[in-house]
C-alpha positions, 0 to 999 in steps of 0.5 A: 655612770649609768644613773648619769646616763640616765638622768642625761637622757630624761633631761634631754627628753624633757627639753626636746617635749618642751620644745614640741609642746611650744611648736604646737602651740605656734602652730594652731588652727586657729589662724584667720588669715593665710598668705600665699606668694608663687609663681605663675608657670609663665614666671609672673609673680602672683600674691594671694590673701585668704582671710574669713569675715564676717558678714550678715552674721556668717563667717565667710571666706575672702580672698584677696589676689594680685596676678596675671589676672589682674587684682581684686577680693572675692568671697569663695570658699574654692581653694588655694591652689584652685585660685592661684590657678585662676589668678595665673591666667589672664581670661580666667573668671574669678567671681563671687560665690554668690555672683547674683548678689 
């Protein structure tokens, strides 16, 4: 009985490794693109799109946003939560990271 036991819990410890090892694999650093979907605090609903590209042989940082604050790509390296921040207000200003370009 207890060999059983045994053998039944190293199966079941197997599986359970198999499975992390799998979810692992899915869930990389790796990914290029990012989409977030929320809510304004007004209710509106607003999309963001973070991507990285490359331009002039950099690899940069994009977003793509639909808002309150209109719809448009820029290319910051400001954060998610910062930019639907910025998405959700009508006045805020949204620029590129190089707005002299």
């Amino acid at each position: 009985m207890t060999a059983w036991l045994v053998s039944l819990l190293l199966l079941c410890n197997a599986s359970v490794g198999a499975a992390t090892e799998k979810t692992k694999a899915q869930l990389g650093h790796d990914e290029e693109s990012f989409v977030f979907i929320g809510k304004c605090p007004n209710d509106t609903p607003y999309r963001l799109v973070s991507y990285k590209k490359t331009a002039s042989g950099l690899s940069q940082s994009f977003y793509d946003y639909e808002g309150p604050n209109g719809k448009g790509t820029v290319r910051t390296e400001t954060t998610p939560k910062v930019m639907a921040a910025r998405v959700c207000r009508q006045s805020a200003e949204i620029i590129n990271a190089n707005y002299w370009e």
